[in-house]
PyMOL commands that place a pseudoatom at each C-alpha (Angstrom):
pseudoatom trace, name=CA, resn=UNK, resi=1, chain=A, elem=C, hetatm=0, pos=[-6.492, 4.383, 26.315]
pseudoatom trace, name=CA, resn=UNK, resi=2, chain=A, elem=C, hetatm=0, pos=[-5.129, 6.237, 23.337]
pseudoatom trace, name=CA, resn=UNK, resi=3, chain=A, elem=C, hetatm=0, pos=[-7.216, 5.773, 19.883]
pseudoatom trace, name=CA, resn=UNK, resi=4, chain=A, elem=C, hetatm=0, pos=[-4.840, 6.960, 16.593]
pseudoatom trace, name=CA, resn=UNK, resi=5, chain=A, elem=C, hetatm=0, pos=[-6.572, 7.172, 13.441]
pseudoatom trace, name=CA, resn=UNK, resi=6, chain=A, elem=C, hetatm=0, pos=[-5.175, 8.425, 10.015]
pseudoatom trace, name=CA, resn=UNK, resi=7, chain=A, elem=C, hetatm=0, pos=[-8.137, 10.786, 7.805]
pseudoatom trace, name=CA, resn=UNK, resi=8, chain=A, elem=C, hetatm=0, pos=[-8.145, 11.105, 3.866]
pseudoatom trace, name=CA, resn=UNK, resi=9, chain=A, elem=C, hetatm=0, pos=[-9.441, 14.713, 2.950]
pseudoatom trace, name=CA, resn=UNK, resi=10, chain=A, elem=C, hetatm=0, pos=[-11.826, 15.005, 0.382]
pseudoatom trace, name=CA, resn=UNK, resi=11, chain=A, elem=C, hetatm=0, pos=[-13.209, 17.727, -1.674]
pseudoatom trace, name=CA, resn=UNK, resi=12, chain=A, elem=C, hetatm=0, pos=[-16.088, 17.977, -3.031]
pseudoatom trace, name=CA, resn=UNK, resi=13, chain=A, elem=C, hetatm=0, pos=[-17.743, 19.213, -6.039]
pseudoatom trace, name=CA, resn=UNK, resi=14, chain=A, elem=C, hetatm=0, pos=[-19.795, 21.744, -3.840]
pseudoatom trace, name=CA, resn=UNK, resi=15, chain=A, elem=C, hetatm=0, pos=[-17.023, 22.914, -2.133]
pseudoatom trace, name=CA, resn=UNK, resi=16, chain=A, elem=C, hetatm=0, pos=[-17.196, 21.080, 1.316]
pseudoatom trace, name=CA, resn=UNK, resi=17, chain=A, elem=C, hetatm=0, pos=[-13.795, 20.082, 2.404]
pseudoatom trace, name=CA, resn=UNK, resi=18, chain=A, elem=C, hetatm=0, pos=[-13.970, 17.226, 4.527]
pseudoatom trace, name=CA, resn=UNK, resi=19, chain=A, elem=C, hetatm=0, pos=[-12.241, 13.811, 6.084]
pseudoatom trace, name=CA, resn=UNK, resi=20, chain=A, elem=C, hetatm=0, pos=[-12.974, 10.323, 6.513]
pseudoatom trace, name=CA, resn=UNK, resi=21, chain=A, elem=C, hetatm=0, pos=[-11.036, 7.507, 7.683]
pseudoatom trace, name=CA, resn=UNK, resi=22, chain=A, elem=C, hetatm=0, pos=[-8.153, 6.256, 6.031]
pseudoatom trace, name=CA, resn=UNK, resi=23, chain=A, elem=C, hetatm=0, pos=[-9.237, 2.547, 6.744]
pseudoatom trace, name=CA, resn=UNK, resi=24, chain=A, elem=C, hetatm=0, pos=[-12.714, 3.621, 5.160]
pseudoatom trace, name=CA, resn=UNK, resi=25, chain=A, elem=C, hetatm=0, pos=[-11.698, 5.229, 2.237]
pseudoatom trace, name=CA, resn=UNK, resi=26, chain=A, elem=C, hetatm=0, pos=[-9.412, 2.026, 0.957]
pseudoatom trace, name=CA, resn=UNK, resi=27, chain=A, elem=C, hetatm=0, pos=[-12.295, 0.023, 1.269]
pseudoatom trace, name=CA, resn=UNK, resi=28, chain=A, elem=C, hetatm=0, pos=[-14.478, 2.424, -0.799]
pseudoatom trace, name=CA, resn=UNK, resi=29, chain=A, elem=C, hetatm=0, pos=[-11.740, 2.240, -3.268]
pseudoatom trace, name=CA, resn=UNK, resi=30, chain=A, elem=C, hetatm=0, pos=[-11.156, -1.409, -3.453]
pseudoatom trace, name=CA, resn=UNK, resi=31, chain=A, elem=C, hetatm=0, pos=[-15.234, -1.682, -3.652]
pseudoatom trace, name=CA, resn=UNK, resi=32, chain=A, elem=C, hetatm=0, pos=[-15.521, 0.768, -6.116]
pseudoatom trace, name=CA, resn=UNK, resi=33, chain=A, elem=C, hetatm=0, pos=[-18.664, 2.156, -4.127]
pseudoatom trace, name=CA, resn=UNK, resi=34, chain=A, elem=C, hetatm=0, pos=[-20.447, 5.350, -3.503]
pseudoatom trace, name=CA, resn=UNK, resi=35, chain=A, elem=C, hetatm=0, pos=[-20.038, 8.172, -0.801]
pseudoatom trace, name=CA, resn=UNK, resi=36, chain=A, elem=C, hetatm=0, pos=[-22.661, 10.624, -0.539]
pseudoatom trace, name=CA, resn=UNK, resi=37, chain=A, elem=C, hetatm=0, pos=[-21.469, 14.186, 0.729]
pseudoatom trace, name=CA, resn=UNK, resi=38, chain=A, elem=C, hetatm=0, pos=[-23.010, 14.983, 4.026]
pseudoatom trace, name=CA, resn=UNK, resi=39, chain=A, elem=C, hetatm=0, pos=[-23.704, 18.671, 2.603]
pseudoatom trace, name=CA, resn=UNK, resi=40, chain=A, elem=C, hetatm=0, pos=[-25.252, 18.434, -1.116]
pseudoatom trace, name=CA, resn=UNK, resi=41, chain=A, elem=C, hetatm=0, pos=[-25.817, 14.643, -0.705]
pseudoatom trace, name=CA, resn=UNK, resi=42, chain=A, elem=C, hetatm=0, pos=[-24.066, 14.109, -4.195]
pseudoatom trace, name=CA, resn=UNK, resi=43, chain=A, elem=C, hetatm=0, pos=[-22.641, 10.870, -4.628]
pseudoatom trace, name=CA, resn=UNK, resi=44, chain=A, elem=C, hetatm=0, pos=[-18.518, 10.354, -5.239]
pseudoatom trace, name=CA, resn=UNK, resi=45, chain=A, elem=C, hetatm=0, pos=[-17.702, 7.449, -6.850]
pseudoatom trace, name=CA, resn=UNK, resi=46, chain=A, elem=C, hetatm=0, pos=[-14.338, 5.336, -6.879]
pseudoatom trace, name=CA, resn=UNK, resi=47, chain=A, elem=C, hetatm=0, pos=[-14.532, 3.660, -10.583]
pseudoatom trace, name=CA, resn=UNK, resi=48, chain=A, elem=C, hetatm=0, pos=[-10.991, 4.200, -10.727]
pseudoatom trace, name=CA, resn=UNK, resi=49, chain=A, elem=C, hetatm=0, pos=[-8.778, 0.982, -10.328]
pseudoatom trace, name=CA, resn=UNK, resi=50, chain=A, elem=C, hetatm=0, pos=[-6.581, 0.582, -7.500]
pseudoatom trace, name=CA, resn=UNK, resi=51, chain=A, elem=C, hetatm=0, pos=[-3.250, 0.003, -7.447]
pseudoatom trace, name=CA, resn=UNK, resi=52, chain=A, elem=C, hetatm=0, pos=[-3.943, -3.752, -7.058]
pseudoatom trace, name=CA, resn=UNK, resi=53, chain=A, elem=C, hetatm=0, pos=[-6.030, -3.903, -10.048]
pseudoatom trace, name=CA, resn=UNK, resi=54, chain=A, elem=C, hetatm=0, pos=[-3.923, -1.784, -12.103]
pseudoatom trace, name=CA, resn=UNK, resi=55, chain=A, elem=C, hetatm=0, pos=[-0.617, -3.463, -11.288]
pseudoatom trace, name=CA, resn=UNK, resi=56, chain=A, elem=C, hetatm=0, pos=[-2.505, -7.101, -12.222]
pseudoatom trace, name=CA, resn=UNK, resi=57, chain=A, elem=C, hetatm=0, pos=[-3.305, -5.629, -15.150]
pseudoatom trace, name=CA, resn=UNK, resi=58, chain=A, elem=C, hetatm=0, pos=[-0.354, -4.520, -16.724]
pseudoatom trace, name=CA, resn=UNK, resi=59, chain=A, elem=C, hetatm=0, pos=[0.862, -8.341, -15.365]
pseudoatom trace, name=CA, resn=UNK, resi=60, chain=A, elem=C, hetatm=0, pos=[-1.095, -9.409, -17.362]
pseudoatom trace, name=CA, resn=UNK, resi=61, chain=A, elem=C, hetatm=0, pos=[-0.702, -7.591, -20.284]
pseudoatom trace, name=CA, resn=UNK, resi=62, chain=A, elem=C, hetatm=0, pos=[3.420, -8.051, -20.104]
pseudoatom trace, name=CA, resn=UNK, resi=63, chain=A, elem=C, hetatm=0, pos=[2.780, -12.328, -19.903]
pseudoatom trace, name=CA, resn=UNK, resi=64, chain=A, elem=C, hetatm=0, pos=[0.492, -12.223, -23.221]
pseudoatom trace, name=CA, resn=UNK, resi=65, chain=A, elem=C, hetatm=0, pos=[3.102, -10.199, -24.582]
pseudoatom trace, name=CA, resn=UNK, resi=66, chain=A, elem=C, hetatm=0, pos=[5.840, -12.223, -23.968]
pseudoatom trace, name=CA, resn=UNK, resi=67, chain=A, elem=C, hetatm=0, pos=[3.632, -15.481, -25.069]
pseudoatom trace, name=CA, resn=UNK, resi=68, chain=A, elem=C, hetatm=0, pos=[2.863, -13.693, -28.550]
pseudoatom trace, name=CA, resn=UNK, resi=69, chain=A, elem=C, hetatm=0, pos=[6.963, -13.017, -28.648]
pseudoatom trace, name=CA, resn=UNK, resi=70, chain=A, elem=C, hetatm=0, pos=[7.524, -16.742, -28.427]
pseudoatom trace, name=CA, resn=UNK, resi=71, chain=A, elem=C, hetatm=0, pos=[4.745, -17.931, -30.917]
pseudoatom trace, name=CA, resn=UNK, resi=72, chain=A, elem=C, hetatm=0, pos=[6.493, -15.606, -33.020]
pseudoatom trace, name=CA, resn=UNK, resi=73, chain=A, elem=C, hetatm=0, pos=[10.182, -16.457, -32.810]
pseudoatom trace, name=CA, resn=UNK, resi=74, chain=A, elem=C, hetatm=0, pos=[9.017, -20.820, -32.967]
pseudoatom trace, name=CA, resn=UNK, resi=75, chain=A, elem=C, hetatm=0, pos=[7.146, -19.506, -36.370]
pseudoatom trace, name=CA, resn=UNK, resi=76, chain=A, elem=C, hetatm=0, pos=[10.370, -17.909, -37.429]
pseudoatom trace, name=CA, resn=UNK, resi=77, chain=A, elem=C, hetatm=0, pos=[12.461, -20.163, -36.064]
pseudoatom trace, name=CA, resn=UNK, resi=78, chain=A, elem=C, hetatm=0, pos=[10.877, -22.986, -38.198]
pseudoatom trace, name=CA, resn=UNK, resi=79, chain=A, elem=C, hetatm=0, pos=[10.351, -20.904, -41.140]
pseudoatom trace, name=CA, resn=UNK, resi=80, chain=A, elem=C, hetatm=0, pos=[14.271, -20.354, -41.193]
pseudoatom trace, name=CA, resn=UNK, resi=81, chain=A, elem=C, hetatm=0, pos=[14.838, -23.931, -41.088]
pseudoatom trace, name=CA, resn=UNK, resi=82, chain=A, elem=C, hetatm=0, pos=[12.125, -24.506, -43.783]
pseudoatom trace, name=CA, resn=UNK, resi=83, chain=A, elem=C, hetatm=0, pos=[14.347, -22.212, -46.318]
pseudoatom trace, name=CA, resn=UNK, resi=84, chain=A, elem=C, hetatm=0, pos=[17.374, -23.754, -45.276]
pseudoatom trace, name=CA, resn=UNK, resi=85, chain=A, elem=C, hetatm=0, pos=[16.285, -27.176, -46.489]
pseudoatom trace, name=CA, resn=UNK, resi=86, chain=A, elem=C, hetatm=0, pos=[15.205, -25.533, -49.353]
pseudoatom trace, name=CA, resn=UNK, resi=87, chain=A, elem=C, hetatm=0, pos=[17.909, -24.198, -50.112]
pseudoatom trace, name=CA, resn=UNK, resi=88, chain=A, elem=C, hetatm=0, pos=[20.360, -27.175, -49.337]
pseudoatom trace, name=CA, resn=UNK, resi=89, chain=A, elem=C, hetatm=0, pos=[18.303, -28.388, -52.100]
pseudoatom trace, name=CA, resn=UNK, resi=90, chain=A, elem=C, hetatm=0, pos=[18.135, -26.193, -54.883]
pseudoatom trace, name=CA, resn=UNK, resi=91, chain=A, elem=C, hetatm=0, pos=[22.323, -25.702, -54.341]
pseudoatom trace, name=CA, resn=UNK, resi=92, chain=A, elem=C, hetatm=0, pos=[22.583, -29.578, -54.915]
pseudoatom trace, name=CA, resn=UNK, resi=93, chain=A, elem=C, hetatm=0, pos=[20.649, -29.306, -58.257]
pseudoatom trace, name=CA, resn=UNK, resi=94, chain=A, elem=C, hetatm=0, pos=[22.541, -26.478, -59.152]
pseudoatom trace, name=CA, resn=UNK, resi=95, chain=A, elem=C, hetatm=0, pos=[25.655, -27.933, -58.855]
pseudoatom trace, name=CA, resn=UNK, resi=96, chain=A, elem=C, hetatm=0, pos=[27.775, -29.376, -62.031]
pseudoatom trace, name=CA, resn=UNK, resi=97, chain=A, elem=C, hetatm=0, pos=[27.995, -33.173, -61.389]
pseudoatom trace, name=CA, resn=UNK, resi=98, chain=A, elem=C, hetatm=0, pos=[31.059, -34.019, -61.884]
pseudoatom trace, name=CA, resn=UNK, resi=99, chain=A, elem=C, hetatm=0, pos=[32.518, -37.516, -63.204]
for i in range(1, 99): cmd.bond("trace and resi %d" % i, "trace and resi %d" % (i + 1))
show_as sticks, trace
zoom trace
């Protein structure tokens, strides 16, 4: 029976090099929890968003933008048409009337 797993290397602030599962580190990543270092028993911490997170919340960020790009271009859109009329208008009482 052959058994293949993949190690992440960590480094820690004491110095201690060492690995851990691959599987296990994504999931201390994903969970944003604690390991403790086997050597100075000082806790690492994965605050950091993942990959996941960070791509869903630039998503995000891009649809509200695009939302606030419409509002804006129906507000100008019907302010243009607003001056038009007003225009149309003040051109018709401007012109001579002629007999």
């Amino acid at each position: 029976m052959l058994l293949s797993v993949n190690f992440r290397q960590i480094q820690c602030d004491c110095g201690l090099t060492f690995a851990i599962p691959e599987k296990w580190a994504l999931k201390l990543e994903d969970n944003h929890k604690h390991f403790y270092c086997p050597n100075c028993k000082i806790s690492k911490y994965y605050p950091q968003e993942n990959d996941t997170e960070r791509l869903s919340r630039l998503l995000k960020q891009e649809k509200e933008c695009c939302i606030s790009a419409k509002r804006s271009a129906n507000y100008f859109e019907k302010s243009a048409s607003s001056y038009k009329g007003h225009f149309a208008r003040v051109k018709k009482k401007l012109e001579p009337i002629e007999l």
